[in-house]
N, CA, C and O of each residue as an XYZ file, in Angstrom:
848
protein
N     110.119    123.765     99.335
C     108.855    123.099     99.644
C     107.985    123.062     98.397
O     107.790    124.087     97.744
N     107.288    121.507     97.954
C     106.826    121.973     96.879
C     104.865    122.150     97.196
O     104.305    121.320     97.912
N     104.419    122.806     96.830
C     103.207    123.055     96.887
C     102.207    121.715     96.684
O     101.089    121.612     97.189
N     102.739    120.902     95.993
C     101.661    119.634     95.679
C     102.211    118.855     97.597
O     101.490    118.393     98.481
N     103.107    118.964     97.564
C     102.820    118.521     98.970
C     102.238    119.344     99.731
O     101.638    118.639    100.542
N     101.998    120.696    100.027
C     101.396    121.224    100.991
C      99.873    121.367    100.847
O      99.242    121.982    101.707
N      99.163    120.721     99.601
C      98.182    120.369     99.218
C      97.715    118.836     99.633
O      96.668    118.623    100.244
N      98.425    118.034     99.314
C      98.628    116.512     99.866
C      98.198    116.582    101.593
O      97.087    116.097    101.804
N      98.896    117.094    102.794
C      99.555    117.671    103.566
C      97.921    118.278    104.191
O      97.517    117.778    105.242
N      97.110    119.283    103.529
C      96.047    119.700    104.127
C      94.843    118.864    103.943
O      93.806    119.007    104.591
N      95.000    118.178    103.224
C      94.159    117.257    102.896
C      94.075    116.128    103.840
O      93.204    115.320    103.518
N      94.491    115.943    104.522
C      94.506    115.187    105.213
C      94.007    114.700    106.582
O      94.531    115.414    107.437
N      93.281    113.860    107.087
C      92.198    113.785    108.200
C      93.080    112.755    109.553
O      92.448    112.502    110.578
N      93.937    112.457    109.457
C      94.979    111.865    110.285
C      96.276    111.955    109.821
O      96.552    111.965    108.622
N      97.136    112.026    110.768
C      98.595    112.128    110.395
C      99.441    113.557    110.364
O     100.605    113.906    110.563
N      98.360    114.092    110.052
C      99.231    115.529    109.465
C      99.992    116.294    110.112
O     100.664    117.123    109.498
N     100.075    116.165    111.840
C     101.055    116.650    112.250
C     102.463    116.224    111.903
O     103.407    116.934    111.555
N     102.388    114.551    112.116
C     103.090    113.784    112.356
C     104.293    113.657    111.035
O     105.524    113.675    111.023
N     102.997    113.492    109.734
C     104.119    113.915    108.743
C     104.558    115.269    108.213
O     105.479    115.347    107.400
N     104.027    116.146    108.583
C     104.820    117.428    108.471
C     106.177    118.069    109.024
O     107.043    118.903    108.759
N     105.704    116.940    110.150
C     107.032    116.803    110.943
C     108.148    115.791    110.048
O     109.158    116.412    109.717
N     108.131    115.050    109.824
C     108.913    113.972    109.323
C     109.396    114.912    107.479
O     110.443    114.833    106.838
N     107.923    115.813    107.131
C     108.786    116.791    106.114
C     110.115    117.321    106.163
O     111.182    117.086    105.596
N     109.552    118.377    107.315
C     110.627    119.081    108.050
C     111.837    118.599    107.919
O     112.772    119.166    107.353
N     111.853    117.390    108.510
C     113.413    116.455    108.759
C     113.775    116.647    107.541
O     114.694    117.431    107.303
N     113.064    115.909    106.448
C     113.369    115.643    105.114
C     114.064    116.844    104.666
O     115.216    116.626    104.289
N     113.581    118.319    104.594
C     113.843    119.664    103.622
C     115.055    119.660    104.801
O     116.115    119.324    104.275
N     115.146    119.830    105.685
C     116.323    119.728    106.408
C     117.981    119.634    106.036
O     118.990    120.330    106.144
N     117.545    118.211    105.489
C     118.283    117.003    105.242
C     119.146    117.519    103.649
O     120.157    117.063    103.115
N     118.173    118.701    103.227
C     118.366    118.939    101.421
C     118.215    118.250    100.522
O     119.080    118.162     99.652
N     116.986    117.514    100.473
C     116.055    116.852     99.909
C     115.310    117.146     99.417
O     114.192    117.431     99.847
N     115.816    117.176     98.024
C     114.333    117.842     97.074
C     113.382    116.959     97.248
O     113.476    115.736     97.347
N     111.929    118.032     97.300
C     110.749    117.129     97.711
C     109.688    117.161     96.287
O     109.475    118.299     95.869
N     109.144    116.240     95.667
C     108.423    115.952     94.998
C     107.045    115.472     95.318
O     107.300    114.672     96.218
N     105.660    115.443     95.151
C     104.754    114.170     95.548
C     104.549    113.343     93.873
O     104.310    113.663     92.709
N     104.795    112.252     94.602
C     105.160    111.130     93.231
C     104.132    109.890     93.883
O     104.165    109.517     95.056
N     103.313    109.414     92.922
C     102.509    108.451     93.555
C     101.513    108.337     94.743
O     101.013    107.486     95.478
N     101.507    109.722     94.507
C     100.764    110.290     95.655
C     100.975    110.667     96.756
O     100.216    111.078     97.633
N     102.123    110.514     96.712
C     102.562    110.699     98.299
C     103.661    111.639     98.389
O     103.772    112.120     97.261
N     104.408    112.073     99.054
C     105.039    112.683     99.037
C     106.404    112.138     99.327
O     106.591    111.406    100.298
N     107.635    112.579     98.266
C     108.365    112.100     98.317
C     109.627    112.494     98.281
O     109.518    113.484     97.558
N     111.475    112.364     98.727
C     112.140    113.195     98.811
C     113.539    112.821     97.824
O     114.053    111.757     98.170
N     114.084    113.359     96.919
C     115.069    112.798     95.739
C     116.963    113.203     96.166
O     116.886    114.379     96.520
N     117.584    113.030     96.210
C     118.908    113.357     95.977
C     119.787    112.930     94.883
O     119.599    111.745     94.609
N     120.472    113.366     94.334
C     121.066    112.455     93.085
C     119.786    111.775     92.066
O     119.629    110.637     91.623
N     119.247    112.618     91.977
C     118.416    112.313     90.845
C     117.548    111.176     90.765
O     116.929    110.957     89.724
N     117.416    110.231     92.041
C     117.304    109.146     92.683
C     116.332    109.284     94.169
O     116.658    109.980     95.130
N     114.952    108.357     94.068
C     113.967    108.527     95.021
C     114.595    108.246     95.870
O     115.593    107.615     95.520
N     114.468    108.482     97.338
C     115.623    108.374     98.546
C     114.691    107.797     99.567
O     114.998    106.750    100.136
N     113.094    108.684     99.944
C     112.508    107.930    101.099
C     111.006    108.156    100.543
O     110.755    108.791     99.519
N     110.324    107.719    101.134
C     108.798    108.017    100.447
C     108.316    108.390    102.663
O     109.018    108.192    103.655
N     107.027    108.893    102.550
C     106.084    109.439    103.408
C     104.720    108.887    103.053
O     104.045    108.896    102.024
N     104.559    108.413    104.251
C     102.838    107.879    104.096
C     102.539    107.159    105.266
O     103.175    106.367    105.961
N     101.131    107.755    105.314
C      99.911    107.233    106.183
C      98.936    105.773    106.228
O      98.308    105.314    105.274
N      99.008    105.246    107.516
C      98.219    103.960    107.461
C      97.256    104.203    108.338
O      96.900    105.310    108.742
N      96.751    102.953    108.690
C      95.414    103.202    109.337
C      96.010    103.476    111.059
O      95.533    104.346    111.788
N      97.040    102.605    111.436
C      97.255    102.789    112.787
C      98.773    103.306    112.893
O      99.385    103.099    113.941
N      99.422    104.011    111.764
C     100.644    104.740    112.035
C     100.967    105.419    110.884
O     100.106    105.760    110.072
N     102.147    105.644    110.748
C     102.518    106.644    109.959
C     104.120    105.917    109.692
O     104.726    105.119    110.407
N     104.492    106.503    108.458
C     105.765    105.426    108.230
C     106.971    106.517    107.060
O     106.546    107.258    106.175
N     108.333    106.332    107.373
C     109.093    107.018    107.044
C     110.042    106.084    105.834
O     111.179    105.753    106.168
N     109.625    105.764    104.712
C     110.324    104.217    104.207
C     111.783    105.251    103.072
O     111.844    106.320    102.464
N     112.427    104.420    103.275
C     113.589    104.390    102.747
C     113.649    103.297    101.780
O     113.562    102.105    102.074
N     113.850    103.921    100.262
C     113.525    103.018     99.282
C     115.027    102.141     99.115
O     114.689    101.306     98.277
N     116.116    101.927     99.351
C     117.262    101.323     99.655
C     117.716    100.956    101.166
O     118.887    100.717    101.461
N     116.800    100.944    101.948
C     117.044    100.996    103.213
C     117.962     99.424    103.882
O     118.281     99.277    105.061
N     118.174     98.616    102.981
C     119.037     97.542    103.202
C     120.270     97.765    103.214
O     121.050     96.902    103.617
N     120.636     98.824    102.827
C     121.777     99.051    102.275
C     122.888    100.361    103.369
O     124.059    100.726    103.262
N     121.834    100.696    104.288
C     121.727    101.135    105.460
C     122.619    100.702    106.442
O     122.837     99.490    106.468
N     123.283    101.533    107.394
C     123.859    100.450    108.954
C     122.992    100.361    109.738
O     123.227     99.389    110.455
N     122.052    100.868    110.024
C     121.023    100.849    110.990
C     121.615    100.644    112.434
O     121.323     99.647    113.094
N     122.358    101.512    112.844
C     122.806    101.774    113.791
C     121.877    101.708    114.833
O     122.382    101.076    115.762
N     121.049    101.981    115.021
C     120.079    102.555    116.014
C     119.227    101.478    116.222
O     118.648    101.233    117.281
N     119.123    100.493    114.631
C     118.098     99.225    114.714
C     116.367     99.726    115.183
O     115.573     99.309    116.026
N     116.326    100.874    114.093
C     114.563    100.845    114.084
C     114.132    100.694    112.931
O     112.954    100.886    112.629
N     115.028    100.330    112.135
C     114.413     99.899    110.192
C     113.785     98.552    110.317
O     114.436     97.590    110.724
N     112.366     98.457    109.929
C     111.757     97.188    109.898
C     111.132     97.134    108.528
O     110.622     98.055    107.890
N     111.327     95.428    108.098
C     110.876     95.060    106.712
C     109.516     95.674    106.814
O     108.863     95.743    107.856
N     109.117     96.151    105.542
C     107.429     96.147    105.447
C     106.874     95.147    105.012
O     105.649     95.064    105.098
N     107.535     94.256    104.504
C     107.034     92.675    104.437
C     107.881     91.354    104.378
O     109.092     91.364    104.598
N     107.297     90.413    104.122
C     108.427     89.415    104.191
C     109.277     89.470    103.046
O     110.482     89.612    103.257
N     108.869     89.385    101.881
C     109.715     89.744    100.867
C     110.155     90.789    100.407
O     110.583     90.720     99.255
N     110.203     91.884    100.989
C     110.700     93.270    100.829
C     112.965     93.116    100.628
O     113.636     92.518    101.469
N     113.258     93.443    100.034
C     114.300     92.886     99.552
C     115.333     94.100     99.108
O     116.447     93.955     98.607
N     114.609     95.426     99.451
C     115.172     96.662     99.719
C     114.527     97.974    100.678
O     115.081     98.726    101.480
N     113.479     97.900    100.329
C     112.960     98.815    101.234
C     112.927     98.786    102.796
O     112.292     97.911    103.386
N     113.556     99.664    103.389
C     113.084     99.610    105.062
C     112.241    100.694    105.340
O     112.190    101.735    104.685
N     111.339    100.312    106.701
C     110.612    101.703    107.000
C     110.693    102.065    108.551
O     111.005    101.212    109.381
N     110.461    103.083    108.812
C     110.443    103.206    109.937
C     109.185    104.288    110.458
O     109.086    105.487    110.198
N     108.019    103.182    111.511
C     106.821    103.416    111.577
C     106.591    104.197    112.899
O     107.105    103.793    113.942
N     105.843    105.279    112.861
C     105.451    106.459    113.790
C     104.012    106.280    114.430
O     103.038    106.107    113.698
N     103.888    106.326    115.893
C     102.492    106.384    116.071
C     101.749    107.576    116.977
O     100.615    107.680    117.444
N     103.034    108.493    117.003
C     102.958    109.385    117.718
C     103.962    110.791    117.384
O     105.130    110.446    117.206
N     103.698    112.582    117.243
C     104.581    112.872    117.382
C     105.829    112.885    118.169
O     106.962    112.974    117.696
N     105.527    112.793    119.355
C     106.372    112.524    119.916
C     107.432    111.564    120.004
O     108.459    111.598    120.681
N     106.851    110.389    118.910
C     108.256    109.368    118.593
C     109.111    109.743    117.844
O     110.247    109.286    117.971
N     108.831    110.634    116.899
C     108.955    111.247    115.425
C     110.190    112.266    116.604
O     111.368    111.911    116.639
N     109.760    113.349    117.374
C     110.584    114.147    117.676
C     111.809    113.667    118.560
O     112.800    114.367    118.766
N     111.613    112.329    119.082
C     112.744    111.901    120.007
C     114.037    111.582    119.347
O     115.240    111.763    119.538
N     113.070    110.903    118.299
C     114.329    110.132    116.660
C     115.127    111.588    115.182
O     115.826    111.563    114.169
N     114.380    112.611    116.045
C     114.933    113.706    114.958
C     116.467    113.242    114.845
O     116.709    112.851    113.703
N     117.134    113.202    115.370
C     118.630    113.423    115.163
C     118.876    111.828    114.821
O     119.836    111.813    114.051
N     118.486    110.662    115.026
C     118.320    109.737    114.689
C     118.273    109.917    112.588
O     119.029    109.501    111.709
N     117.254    110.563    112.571
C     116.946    110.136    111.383
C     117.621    110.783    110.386
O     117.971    110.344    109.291
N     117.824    112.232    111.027
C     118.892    113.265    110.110
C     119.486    112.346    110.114
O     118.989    111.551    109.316
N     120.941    111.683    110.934
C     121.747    110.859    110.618
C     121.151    109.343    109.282
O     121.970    108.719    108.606
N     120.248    109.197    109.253
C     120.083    108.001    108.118
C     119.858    108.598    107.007
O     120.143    108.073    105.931
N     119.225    109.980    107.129
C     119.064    110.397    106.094
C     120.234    110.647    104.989
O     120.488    110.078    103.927
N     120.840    111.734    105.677
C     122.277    111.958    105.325
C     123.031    110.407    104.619
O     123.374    110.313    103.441
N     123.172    109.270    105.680
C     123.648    108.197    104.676
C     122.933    107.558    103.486
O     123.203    107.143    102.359
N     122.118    107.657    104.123
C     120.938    107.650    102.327
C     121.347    108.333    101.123
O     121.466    107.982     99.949
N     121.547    109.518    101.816
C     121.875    110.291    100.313
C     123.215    109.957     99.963
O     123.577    110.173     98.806
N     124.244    109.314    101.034
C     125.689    109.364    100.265
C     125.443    107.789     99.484
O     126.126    107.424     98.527
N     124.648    107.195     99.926
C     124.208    105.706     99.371
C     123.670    105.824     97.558
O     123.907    105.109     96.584
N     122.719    107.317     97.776
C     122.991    107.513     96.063
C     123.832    107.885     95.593
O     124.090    107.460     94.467
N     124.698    108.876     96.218
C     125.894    109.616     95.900
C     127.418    108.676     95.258
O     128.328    109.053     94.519
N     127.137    107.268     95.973
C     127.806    106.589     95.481
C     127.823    105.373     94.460
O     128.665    104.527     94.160
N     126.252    105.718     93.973
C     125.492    104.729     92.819
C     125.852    103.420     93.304
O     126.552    102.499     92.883
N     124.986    103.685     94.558
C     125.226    101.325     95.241
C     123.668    101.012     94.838
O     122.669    101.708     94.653
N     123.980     99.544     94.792
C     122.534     99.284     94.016
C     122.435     97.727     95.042
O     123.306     96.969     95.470
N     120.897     97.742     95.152
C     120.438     96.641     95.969
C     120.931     94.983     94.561
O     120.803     94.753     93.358
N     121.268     94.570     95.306
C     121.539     93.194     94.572
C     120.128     92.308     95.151
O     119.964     92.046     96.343
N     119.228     91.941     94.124
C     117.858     91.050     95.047
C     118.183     89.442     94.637
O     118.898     88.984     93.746
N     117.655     89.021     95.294
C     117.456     87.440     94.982
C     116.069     87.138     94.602
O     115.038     87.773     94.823
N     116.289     85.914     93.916
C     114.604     85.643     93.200
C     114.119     84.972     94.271
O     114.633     84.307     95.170
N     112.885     85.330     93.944
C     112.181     84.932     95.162
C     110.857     83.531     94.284
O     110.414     83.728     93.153
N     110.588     82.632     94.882
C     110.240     81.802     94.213
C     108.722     81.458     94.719
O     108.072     80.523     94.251
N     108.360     82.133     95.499
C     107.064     81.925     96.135
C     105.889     82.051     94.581
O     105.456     81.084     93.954
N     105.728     82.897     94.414
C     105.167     82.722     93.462
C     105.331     83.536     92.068
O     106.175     84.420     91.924
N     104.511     83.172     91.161
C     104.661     83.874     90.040
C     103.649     84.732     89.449
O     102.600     84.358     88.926
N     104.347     86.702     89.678
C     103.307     87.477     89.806
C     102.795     87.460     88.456
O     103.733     87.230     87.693
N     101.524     87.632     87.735
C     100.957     88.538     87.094
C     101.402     89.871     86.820
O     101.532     90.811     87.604
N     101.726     89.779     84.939
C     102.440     90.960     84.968
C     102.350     92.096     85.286
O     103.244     92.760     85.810
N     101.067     92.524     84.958
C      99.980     94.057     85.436
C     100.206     94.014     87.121
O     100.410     95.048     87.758
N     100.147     92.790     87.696
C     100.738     93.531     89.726
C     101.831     93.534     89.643
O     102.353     93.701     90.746
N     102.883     93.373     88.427
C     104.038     93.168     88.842
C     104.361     94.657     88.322
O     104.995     95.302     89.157
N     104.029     95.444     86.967
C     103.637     96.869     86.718
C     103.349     98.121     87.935
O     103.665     99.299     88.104
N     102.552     97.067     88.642
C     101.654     97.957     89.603
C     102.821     98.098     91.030
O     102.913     99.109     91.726
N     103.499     97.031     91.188
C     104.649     96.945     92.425
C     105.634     97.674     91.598
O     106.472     98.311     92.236
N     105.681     97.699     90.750
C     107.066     98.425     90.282
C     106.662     99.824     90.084
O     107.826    100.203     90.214
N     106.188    100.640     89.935
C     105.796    101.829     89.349
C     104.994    102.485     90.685
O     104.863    103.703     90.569
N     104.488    101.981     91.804
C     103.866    102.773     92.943
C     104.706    102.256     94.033
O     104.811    101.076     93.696
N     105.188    102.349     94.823
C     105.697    102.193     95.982
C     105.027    102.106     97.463
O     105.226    101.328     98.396
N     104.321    103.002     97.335
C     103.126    102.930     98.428
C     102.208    101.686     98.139
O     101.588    101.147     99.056
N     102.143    101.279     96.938
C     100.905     99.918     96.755
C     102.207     98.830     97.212
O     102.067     98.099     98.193
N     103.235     98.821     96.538
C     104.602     97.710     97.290
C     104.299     98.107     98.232
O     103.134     97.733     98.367
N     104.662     98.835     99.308
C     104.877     98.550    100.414
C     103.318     98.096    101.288
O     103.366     97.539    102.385
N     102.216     98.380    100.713
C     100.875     97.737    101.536
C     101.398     96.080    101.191
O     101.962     95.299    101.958
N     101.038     95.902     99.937
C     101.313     94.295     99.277
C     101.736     93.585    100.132
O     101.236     92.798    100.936
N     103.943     94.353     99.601
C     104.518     93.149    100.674
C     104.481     92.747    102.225
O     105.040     91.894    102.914
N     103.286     94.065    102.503
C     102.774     93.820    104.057
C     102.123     92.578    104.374
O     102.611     91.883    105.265
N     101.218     92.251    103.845
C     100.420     91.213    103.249
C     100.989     89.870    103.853
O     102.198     89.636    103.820
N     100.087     89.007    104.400
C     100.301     87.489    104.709
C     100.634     87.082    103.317
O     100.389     87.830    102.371
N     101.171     85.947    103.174
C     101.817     85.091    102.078
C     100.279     84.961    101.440
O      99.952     85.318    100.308
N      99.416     84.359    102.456
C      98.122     83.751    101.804
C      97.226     84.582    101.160
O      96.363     84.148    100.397
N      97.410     86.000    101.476
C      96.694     87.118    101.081
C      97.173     87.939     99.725
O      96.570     88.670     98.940
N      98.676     87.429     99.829
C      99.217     88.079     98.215
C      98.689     87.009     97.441
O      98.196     87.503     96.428
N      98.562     85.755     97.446
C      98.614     84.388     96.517
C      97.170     84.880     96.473
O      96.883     84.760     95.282
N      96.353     85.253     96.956
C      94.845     85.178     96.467
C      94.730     86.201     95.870
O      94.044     86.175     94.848
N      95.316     87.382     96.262
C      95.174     88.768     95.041
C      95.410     88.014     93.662
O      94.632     87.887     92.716
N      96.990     87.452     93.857
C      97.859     87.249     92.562
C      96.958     86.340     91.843
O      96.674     86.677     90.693
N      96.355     85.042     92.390
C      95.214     84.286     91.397
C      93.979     84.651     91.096
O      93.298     84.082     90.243
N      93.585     85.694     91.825
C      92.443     86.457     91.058
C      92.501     87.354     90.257
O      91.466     87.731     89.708
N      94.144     88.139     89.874
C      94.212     89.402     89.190
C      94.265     88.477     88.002
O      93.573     88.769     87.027
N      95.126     87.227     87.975
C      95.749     85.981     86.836
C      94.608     85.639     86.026
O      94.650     85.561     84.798
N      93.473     85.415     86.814
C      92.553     85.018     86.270
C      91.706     85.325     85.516
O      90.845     84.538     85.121
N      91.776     86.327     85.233
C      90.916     87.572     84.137
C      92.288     87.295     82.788
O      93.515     87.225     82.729
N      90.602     87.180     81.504
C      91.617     86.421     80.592
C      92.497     88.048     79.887
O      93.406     88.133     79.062
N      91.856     88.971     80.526
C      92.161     89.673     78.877
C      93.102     91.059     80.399
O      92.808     91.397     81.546
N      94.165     91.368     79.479
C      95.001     92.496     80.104
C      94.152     93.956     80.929
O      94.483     94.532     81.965
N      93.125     94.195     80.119
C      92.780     95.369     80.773
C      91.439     94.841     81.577
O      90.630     95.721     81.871
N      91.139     93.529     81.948
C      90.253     93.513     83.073
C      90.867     92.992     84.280
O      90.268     92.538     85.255
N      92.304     93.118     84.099
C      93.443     92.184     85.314
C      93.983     93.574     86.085
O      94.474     93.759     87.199
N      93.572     94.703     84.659
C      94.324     95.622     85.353
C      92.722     96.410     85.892
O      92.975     97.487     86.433
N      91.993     96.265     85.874
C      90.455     96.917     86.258
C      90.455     96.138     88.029
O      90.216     96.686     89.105
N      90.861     94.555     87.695
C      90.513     94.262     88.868
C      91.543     95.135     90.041
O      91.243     95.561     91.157
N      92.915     95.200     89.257
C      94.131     95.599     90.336
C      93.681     97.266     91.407
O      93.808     97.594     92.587
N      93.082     97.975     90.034
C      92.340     99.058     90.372
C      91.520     99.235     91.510
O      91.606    100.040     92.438
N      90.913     98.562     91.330
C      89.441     97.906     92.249
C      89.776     97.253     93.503
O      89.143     97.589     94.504
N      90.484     96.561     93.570
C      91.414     96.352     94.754
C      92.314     97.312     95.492
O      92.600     97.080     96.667
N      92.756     98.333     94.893
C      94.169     98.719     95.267
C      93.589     99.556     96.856
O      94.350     99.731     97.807
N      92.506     99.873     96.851
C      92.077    100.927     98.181
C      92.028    100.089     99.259
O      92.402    100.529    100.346
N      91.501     98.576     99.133
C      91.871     97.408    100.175
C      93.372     97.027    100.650
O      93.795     96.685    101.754
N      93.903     97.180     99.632
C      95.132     96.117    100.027
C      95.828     97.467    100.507
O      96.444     97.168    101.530
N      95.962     98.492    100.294
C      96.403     99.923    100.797
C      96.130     99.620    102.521
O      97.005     99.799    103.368
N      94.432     99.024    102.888
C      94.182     99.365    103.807
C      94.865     97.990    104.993
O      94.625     97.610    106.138
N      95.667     97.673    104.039
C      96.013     95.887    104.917
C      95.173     95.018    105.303
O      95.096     94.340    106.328
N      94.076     95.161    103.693
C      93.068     94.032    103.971
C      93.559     92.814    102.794
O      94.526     92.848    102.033
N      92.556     91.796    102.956
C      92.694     90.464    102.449
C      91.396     91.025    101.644
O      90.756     92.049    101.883
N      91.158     89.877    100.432
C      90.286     89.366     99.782
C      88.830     89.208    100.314
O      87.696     89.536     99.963
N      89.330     88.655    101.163
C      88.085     87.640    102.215
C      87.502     88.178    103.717
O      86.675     87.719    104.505
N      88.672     89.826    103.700
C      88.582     90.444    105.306
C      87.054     91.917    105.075
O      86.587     92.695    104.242
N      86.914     91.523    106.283
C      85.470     92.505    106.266
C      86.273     93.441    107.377
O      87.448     93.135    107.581
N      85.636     94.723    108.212
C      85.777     96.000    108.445
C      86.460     95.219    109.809
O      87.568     95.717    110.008
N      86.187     94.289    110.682
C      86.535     94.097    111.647
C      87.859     93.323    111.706
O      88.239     92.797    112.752
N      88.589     93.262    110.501
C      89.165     92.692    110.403
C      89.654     90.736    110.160
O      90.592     90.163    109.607
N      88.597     90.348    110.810
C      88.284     88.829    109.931
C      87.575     88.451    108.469
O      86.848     89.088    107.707
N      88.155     87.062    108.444
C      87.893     87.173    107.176
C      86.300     86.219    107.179
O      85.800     85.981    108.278
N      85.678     85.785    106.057
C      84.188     85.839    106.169
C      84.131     84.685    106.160
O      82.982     84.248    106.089
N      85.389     83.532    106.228
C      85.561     82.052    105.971
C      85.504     81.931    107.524
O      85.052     80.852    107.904
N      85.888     82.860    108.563
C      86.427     82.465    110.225
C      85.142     82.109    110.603
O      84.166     82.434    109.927
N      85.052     81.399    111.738
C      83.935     81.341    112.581
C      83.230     82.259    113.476
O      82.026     82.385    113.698
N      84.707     83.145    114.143
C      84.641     84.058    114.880
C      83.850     85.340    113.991
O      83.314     86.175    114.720
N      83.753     85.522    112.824
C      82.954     86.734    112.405
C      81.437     86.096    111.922
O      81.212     84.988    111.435
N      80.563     87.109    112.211
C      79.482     86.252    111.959
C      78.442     86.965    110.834
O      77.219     87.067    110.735
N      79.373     87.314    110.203
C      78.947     88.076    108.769
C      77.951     89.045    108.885
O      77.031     88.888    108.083
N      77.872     89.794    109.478
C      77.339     91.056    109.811
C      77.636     92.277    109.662
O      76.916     93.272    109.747
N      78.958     92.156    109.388
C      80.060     93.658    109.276
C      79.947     93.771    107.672
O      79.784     92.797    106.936
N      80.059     95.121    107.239
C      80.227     95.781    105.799
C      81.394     95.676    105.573
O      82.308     96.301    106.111
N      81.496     94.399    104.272
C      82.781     94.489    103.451
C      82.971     95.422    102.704
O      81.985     96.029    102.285
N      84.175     95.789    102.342
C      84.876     97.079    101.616
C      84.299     96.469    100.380
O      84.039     95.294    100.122
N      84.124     97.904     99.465
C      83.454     97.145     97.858
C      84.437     96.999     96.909
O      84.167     96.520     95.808
């Protein structure tokens, strides 16, 4: 057990049963545990295997090769549309977490023989759009910010991506990404205020405190 997670772990104001539980599984499993990116995370073969983390209305168990998976059981769901390796599998209760224990030991375990046997996701280009290199830095190097992102409506990544683009100079593209990153974490838009609409709808009537 490593201590930066059991620090991570107390810190925490929701979830914490839920992923302590989903630890458990993990150290179980013989999964060295690291927190990497903030989160807490579990390695085999020298190779990140699943990440742990908290959202606003669940809790999520992602498997950073999870395509590569049989998904026997069929509870691995994309975290976004273009997600092109990662699967996760989302908790809203302990009690879902404890029904799927033996469930997940079993994925886990193939996870690790999945590094064990150095298989590698083959991706396809994806042509929707063309990221900005600093979010493309920022998706590659955090995993927890990928997986909010590719949560993201199509229309909601394209407006990050042309506003991060739009800053002429490198370190105010990466100031804006900064400045953003606690929104798009929270599966908001650009344009979305606390209630969840955005400030263009009719239905909100601009009264609610947008995130800063």
């Amino acid at each position: 057990m490593n201590p930066k997670v059991d620090t991570y772990l107390a810190d925490l104001d929701t979830w914490k049963e839920e992923l302590t539980a989903l630890r458990n599984i993990a150290l179980a499993c013989g999964l060295k545990e690291e927190l990497k990116w903030g989160v807490p995370t579990y390695m085999a073969h020298n190779a990140n295997v699943i990440l742990l983390g908290g959202f606003k209305d669940h809790c999520v168990l992602s498997f950073i090769k999870g395509v590569l998976l049989s998904d026997s059981a069929k509870i691995l769901e994309s975290p976004g549309a273009n997600s092109q390796s990662t699967k996760v599998v989302r908790f809203r209760s302990l009690q879902d977490i404890q029904e799927k224990e033996a469930i997940l030991k079993a994925y886990l375990f193939e996870a690790i023989e999945v590094e064990k046997a150095g298989l590698k996701v083959e991706k396809k280009a994806i042509e929707e759009m063309v990221i900005v290199e600093e979010l493309q830095n920022k998706l590659d190097t955090d995993p927890m910010f990928k997986l909010a992102f590719e949560a993201l409506t199509p229309g909601r990544r394209r407006a990050y991506n042309m506003y991060f683009s739009s800053a002429k100079q490198a370190k105010s593209r990466l100031d804006r990404i900064e400045k953003f990153t606690p929104r798009i974490l929270k599966g908001k838009g650009m344009n979305d205020c606390i209630c969840g609409h955005s400030k263009r709808m009719p239905n909100c009537d601009g009264s609610h405190k947008y995130y800063e």
